[in-house]
N, C-alpha and C positions, 0 to 999 in steps of 0.2 A: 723409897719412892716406888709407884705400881709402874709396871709397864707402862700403861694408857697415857699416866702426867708426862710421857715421854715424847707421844704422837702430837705435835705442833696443830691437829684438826680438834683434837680433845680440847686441847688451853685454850684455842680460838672459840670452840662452842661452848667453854665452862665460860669466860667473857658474855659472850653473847645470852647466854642462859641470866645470867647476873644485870643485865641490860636487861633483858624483858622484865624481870621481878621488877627494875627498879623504874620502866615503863608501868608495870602494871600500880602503882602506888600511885599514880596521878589519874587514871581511867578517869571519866563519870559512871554515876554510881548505875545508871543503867548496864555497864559491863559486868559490875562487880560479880554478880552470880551466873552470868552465861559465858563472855567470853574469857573472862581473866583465869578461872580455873582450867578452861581449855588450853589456852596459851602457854600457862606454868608448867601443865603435865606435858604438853609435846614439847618445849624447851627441854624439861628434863630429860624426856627419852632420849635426845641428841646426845647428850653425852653420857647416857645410863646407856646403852644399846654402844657406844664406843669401847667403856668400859668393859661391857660384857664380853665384845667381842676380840677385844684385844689379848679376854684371858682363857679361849678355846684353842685347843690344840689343833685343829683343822684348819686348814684354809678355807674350804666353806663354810665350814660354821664360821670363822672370824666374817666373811663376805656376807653371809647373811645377814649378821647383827649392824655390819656398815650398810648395807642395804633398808633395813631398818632405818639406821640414823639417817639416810637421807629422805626418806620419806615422811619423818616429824620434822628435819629441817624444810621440806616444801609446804607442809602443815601449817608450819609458824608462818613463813611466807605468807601463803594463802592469805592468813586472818591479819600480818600486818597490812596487803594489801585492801583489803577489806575495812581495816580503820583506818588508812588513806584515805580510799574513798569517802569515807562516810565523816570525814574533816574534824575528827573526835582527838586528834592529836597531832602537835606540831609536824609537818610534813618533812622538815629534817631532821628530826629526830627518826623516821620511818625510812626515808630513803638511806640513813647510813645504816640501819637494821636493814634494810633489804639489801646493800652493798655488800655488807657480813655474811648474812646468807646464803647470799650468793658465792663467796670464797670458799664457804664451808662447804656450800655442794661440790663444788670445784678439788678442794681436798682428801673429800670424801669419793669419789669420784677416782683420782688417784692412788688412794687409800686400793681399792677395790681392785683396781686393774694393774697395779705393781705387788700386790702379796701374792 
């Protein structure tokens, strides 16, 4: 096992990442080539940049790379809000992704201020 499958923010965002892919298979086809490639790569960085960061010998550099991950987790945010709005997708399937989001800033967050 890596380090990172250890940090309870990782599994929660490796979850969450698997949620958007499996949001992004129902879009309409107008997303397909703007936002859904947007949305997979900043899902990915969440927990590609926890990863990274979990395997730097510094404290800042781990801080940076979770500083990172929270800024693709408010990314994704961002553009879930954004197809809220724009009523492109069941609104409970968005609010429990924004609910998610939201825990993972929250982790990430902790992450940052207790290492």
């Amino acid at each position: 096992m890596f380090r990172f499958q250890s940090l309870n923010v990782w599994e929660k965002s490796h979850l969450f990442t698997k949620e958007i892919f499996n949001l992004c298979d129902d879009f309409p086809s107008k997303f397909r080539y703007t936002l859904v490639p947007q949305l997979i790569k900043a899902s990915l960085s969440i927990t590609n940049n926890i990863a990274e960061g979990s395997g730097r010998s510094s404290k800042n550099d781990q801080n940076h790379f979770y500083s990172i991950a929270r800024g693709s987790t408010l990314e994704v945010v961002n553009m879930l809000l954004l197809i809220k709005d724009m009523n492109s997708v069941d609104n409970k399937t968005i609010n429990k992704l924004l609910s998610v989001g939201e825990e993972i800033l929250k982790m990430l967050y902790s992450l940052r201020r207790n290492n």
